[in-house]
NUDORO-25026 format. One record per residue (C-alpha): residue number from 1; residue in one letter; x, y, z. Coordinates in nm, 3 decimals. Last residue first. Example, Ala and Ser with C-alpha at 12.3 -4.5 7.8 and 13.67 -1.06 7.14 Angstrom:
<nodes>
2/S/1.367/-0.106/0.714 .
1/A/1.230/-0.450/0.780 .
</nodes>
This chain:
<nodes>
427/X/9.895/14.075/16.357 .
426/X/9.601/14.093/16.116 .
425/X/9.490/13.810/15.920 .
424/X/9.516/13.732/15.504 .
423/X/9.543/13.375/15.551 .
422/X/9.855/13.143/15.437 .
421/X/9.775/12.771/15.420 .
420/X/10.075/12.495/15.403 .
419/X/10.001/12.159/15.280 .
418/X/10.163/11.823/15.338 .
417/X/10.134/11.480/15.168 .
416/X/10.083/11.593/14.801 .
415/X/10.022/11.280/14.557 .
414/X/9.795/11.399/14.306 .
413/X/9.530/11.216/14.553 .
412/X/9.605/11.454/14.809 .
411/X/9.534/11.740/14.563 .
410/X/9.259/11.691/14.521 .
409/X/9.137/11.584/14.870 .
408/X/9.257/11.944/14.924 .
407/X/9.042/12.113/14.708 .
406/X/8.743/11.936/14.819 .
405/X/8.853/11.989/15.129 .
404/X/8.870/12.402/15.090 .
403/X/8.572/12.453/14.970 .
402/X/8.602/12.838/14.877 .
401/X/8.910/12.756/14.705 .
400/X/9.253/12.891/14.794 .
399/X/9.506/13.003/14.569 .
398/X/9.808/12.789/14.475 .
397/X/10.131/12.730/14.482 .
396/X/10.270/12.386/14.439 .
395/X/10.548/12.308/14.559 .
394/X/10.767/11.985/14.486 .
393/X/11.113/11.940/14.696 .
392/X/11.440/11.933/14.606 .
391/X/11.613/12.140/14.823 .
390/X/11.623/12.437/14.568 .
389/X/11.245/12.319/14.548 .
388/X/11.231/12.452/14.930 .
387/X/11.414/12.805/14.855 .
386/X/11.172/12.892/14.552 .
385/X/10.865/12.807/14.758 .
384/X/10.988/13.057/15.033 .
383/X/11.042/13.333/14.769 .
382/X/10.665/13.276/14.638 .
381/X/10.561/13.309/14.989 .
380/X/10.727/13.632/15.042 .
379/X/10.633/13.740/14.714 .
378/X/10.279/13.755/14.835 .
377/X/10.307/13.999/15.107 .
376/X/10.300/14.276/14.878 .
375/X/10.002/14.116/14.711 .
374/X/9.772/14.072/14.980 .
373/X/9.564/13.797/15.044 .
372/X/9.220/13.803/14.965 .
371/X/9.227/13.464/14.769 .
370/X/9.339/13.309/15.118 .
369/X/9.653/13.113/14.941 .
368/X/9.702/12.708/14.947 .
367/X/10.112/12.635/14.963 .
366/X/10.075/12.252/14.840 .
365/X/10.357/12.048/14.921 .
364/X/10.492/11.755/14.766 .
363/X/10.803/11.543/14.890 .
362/X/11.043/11.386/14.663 .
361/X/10.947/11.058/14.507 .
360/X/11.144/10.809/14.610 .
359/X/10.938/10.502/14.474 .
358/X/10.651/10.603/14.228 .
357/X/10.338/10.409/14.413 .
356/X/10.189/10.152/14.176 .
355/X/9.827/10.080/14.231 .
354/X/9.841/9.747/14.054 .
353/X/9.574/9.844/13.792 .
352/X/9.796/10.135/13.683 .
351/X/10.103/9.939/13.665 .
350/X/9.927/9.714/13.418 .
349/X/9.764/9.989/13.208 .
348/X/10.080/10.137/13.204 .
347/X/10.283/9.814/13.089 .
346/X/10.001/9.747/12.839 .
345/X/10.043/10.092/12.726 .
344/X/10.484/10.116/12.719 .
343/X/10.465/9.753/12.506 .
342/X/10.846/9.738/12.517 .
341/X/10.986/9.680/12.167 .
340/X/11.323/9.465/12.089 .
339/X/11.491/9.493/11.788 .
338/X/11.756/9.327/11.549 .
337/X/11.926/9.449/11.257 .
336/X/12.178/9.317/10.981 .
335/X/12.226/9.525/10.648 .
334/X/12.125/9.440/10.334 .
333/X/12.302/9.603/10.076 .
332/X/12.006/9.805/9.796 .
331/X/11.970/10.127/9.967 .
330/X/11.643/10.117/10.084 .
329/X/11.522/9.768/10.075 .
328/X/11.838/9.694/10.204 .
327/X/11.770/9.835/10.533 .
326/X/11.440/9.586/10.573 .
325/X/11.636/9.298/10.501 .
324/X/11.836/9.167/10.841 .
323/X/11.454/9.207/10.997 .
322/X/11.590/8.983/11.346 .
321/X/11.261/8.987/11.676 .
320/X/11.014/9.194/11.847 .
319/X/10.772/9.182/12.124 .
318/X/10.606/9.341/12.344 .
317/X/10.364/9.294/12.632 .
316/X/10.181/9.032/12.447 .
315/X/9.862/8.891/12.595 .
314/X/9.695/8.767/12.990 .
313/X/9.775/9.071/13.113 .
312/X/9.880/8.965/13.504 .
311/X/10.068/8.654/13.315 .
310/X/10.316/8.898/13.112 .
309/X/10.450/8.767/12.821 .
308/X/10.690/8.938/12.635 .
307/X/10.776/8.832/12.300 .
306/X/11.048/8.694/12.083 .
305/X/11.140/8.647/11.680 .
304/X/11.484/8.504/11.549 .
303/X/11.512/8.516/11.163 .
302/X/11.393/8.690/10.858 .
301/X/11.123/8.937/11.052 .
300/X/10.974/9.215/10.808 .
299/X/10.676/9.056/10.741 .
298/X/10.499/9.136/11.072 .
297/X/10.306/8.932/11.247 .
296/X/10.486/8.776/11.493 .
295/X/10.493/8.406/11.455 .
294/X/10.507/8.219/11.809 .
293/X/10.378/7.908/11.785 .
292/X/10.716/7.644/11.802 .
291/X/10.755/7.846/12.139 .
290/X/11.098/7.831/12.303 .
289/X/11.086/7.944/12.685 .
288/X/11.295/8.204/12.861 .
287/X/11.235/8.240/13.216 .
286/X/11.137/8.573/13.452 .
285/X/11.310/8.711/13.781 .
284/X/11.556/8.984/13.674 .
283/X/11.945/9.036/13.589 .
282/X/11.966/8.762/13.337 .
281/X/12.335/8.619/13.302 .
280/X/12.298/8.251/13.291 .
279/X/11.975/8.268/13.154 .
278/X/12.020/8.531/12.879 .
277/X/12.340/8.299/12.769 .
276/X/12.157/7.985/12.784 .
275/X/11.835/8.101/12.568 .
274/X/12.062/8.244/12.311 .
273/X/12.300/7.987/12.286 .
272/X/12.009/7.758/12.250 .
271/X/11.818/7.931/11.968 .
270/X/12.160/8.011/11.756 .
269/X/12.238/7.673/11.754 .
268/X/11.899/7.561/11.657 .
267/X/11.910/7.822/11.371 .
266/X/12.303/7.689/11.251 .
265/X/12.166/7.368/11.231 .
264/X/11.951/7.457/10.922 .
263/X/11.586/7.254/10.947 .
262/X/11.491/7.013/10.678 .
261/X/11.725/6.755/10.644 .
260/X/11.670/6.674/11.069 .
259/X/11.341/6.794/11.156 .
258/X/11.254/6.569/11.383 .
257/X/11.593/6.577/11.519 .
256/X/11.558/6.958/11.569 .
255/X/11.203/6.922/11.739 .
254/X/11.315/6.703/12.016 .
253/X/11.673/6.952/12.049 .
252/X/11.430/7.253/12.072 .
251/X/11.218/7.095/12.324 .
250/X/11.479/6.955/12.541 .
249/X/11.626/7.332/12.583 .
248/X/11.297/7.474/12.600 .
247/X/11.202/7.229/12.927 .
246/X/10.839/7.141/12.919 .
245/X/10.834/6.910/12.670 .
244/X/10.458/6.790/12.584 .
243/X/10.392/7.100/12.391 .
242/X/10.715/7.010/12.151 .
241/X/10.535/6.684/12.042 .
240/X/10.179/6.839/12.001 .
239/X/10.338/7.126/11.790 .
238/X/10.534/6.887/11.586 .
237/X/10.205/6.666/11.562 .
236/X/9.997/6.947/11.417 .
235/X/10.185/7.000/11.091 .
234/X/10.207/6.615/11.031 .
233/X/9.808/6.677/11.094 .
232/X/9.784/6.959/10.824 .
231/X/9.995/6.809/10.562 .
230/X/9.783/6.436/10.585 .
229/X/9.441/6.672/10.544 .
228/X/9.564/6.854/10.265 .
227/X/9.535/7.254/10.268 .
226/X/9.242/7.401/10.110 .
225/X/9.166/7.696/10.343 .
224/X/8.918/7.509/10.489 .
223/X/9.207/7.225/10.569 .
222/X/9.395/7.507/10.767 .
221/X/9.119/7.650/10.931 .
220/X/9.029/7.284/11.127 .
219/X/9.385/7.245/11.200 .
218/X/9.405/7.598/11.342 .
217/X/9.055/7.539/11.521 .
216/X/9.190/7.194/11.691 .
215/X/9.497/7.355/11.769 .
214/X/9.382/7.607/11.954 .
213/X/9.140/7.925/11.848 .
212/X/9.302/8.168/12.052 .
211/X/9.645/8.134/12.193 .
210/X/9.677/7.923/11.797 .
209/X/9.589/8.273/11.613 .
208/X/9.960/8.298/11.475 .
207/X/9.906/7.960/11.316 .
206/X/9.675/8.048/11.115 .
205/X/9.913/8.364/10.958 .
204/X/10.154/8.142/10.958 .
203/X/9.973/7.905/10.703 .
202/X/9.925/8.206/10.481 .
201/X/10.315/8.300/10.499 .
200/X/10.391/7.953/10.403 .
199/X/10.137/7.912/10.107 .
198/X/10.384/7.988/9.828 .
197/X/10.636/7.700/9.996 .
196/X/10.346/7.437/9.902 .
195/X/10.294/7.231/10.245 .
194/X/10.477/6.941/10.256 .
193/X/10.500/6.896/10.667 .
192/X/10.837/6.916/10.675 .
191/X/10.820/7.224/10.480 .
190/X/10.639/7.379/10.681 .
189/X/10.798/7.324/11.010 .
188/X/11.162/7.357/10.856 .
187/X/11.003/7.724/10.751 .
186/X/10.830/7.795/11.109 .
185/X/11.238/7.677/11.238 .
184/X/11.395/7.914/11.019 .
183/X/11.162/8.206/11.112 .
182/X/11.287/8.128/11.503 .
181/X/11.120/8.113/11.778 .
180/X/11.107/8.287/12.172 .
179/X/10.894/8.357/12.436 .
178/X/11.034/8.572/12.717 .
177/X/10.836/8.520/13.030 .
176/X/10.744/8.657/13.315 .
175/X/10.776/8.567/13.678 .
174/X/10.838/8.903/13.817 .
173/X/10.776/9.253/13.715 .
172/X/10.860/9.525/13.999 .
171/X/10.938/9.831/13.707 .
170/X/11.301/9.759/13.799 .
169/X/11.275/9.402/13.669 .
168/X/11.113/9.503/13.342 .
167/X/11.411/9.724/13.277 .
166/X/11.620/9.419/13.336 .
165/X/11.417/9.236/13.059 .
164/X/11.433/9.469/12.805 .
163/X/11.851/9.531/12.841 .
162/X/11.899/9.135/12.857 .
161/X/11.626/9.070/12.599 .
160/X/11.795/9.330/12.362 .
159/X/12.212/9.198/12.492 .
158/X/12.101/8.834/12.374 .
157/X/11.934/8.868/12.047 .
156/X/12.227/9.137/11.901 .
155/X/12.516/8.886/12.018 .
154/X/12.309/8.658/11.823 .
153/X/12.564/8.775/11.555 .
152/X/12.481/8.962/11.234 .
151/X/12.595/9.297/11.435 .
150/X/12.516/9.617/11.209 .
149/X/12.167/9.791/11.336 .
148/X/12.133/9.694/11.738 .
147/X/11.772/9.820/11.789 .
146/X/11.582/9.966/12.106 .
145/X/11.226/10.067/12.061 .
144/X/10.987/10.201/12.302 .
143/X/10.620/10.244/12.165 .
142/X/10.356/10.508/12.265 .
141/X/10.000/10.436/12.116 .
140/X/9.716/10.607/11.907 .
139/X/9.459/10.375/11.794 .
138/X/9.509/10.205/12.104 .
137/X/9.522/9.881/12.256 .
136/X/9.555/9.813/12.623 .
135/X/9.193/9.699/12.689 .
134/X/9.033/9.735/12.297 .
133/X/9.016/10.025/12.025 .
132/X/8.993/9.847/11.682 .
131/X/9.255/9.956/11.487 .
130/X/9.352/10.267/11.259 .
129/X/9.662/10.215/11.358 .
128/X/9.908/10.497/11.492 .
127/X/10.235/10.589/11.690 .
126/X/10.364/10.781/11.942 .
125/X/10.751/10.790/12.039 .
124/X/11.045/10.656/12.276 .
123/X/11.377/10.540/12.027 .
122/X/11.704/10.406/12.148 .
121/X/11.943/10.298/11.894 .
120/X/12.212/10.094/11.912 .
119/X/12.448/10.119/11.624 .
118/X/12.732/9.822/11.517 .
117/X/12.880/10.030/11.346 .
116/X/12.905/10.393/11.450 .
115/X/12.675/10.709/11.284 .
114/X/12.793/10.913/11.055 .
113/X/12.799/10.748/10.732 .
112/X/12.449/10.521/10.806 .
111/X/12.281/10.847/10.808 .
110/X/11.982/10.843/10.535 .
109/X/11.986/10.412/10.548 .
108/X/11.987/10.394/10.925 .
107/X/11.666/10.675/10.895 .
106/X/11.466/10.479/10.686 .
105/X/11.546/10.167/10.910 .
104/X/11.426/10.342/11.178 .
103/X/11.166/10.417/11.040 .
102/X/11.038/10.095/10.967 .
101/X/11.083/10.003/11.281 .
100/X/10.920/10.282/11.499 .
99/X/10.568/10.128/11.398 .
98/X/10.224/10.216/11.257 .
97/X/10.374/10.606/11.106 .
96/X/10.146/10.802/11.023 .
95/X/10.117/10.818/10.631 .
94/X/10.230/11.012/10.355 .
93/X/10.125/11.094/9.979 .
92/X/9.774/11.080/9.938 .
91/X/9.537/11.144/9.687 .
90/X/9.616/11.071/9.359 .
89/X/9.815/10.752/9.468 .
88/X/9.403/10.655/9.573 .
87/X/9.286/10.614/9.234 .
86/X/9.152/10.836/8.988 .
85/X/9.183/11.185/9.116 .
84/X/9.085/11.448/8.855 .
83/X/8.779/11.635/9.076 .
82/X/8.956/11.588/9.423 .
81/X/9.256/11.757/9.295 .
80/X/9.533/11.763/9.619 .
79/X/9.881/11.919/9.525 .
78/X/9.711/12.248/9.495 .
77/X/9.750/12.277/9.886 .
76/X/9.762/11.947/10.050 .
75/X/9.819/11.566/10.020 .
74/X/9.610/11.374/10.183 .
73/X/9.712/11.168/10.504 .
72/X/9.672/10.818/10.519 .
71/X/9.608/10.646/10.900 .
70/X/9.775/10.296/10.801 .
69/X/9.520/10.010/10.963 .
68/X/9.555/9.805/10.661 .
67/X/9.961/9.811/10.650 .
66/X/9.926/9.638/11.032 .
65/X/9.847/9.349/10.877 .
64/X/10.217/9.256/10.765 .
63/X/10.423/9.564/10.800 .
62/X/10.680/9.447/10.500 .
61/X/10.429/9.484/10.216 .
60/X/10.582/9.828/10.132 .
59/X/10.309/10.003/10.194 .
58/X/10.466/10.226/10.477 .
57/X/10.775/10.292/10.231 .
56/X/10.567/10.424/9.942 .
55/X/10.326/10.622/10.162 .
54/X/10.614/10.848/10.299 .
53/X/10.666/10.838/10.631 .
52/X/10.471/11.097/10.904 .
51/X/10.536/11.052/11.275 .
50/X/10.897/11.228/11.188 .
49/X/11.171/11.022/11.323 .
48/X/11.405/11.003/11.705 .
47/X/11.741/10.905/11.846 .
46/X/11.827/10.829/12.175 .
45/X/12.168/10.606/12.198 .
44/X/12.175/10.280/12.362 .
43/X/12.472/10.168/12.559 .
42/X/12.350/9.919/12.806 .
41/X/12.340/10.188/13.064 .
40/X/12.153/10.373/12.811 .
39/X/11.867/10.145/12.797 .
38/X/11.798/10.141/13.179 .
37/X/11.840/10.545/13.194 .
36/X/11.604/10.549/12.920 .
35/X/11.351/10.287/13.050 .
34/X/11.354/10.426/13.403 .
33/X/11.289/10.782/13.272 .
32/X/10.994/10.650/13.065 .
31/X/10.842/10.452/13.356 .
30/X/10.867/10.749/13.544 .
29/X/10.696/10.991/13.312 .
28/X/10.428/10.682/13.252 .
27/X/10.380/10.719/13.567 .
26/X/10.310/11.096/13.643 .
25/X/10.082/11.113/13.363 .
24/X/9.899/10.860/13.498 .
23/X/9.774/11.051/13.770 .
22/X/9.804/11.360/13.618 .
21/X/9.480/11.264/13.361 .
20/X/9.588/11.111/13.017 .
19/X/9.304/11.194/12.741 .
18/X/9.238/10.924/12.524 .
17/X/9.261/10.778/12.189 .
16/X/9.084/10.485/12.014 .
15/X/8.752/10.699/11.895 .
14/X/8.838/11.054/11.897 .
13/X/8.846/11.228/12.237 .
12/X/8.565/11.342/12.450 .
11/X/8.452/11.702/12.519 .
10/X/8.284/11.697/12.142 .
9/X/8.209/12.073/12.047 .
8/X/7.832/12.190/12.223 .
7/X/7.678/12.415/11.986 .
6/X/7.502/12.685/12.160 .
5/X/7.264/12.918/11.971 .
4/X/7.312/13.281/11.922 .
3/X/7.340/13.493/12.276 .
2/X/7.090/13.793/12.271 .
1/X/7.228/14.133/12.392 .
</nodes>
């Protein structure tokens, strides 16, 4: 009988995903488990969304840039009329999801009743962005979210880098950092520098690129984008006179009295209690240090913002930072709310790189079967398997290949140190 002709489907992935091999798999399952046991210990609770959201709430201008790189979904059935549709609310309905903070706050708003005040929530789950695929950035990703949802006190701040940080500490990070700012002091900076208050989420957006076009090419985009030359450079000489103070506490007290009429007291106080209180009670090796730059892009921050910086990446590790308004924009009271996100990829990517070797893993043996071996002698084996994972240990049963090594070298580099083979012989 004649075959018809082959069509090869696509073995690789879409564009900005990727297939996890066992390998990794097996680290990122560990990471996971150290991040949840970390979290809870600190009194997190898991909780979890849908990956869709309604299109209303994901274009709700509070996502910053990331609302262009929303993967839209159509709607389906009879709902969807290609022939009528005249713009795009025709069309689609829902969205994937480009964070685990916005629904969150979707979620807080549908079940604030029964769940306590203040809640800590612990979320682990995929997202999407229709972004341009890069090293540690994905089109689809895994975040880690915790939140505190109902303490307005810095109380929130402290305990998120506290419980982020000492996770980071078990993983074998040292000598990072925890950047932090506050909205109130980018506003103080703006207006200080008389730039028109419509223009202050533009000029943040400039300012957000300074870790890659410097001052000089923030200055210089700034006055293309029609700002005046005297606002621009008053702009620039804050950042020049906090960059030459090393120590965050100085820095933030410098840049306070600069902007003394202009800047609310209560966000310096908040800044140094914060950055004391992590460092007097931190539980791994990194240092906190205020950066005048740091904007986070999203537009759902109102107050402090932070980030993970990681030297070994070179970028952002995580970040997150106070959205007291997002909550309202559901049910009309604002409620306060803090986060901190792990960035699980670059953390993976990192680990990866660094050959890390899972500590106390239990051991792994491979039980390799002659493929001629009997089958009433084969339970045996299979009964002997089920009394060493009893104990604890990993076994893998499996037949045996006709090259052997290969198989085995397989296998070794899955992580099984011993192997048992079983032959179909004669007494």
């Amino acid at each position: 009988m004649e075959r018809g002709i082959f069509m090869a489907l696509a073995k690789k992935p879409v564009t900005g995903m990727k297939d996890i091999l066992p390998e990794e798999m097996q680290i990122r399952d560990y990471v996971i488990n150290v991040i949840k046991d970390t979290y809870r210990s600190f009194g997190f609770t898991p909780v979890d969304t849908p990956y869709m959201e309604h299109i209303e709430n994901l274009c709700s201008k509070q996502g910053g840039e990331n609302e262009k790189l929303i993967f839209k979904v159509l709607k389906r059935g009879e709902k969807l009329k290609l022939e009528s549709a005249e713009c795009e609310a025709d069309l689609v309905d829902m969205g994937l999801r480009y964070d685990l903070t916005l629904p969150l706050a979707r979620f807080y708003a549908n079940h604030a009743n029964s769940l306590p005040s203040p809640f800590k929530a612990l979320q682990i789950g995929n997202v999407f962005r229709a972004d341009r695929p890069q090293r540690g950035r994905y089109r689809q990703f895994t975040q880690c979210d915790i939140d505190i949802l109902g303490e307005p006190t810095n109380l929130s701040e402290i305990e998120l880098i506290l419980a982020t940080t000492t996770t980071l500490g078990k993983l074998g990070f040292r000598g990072f950092e925890i950047r932090i700012n506050a909205r109130g002091m980018l506003k103080a900076m703006a207006v200080y520098s008389g730039f028109p208050e419509d223009s202050y989420e533009s000029i943040f957006i400039t300012l957000d690129k300074m870790d890659k076009i410097g001052l000089d090419g923030v200055a210089k985009e700034l006055e293309e984008n029609g700002f005046a030359k005297e606002s621009v450079q008053k702009y620039l000489e804050l950042f020049r006179a906090a960059e030459d103070e090393k120590d965050s506490i100085r820095a933030i007290e410098k840049l306070s009295e600069q902007l003394d009429g202009f800047l609310d007291d209560a966000v310096r106080q908040d800044l140094l209690e914060i950055i004391n209180s992590v460092e007097q009670t931190k539980a791994a090796d990194f240092q906190m240090v205020f950066d005048p730059t740091l904007v986070r892009g999203m537009g759902y921050y109102t107050g402090t913002i932070f980030e993970i910086a990681i030297p070994e990446f070179g970028g952002s590790c995580g970040g997150g930072g106070r959205y007291d308004k997002m909550i309202g924009n559901f049910t009309g009271n604002d409620v306060p709310a803090c986060g901190f996100s792990i960035g699980f990829e670059r953390i993976i990517l990192l680990l990866m790189e660094q050959k890390f070797q899972i500590p106390s893993q239990p051991q792994k043996t491979a039980y390799l079967i002659e493929k001629n071996y009997p089958a009433e002698k084969l339970c045996d084996i299979i009964k002997k398997a089920q009394e060493a994972r009893k104990e604890g240990q990993q076994i893998l049963v499996v037949r045996m290949n006709k090259n052997k090594k290969f198989q085995k070298e397989k296998l070794a580099a899955e992580g099984y140190d011993s192997f048992e083979e079983f032959y179909n012989r004669s007494e």
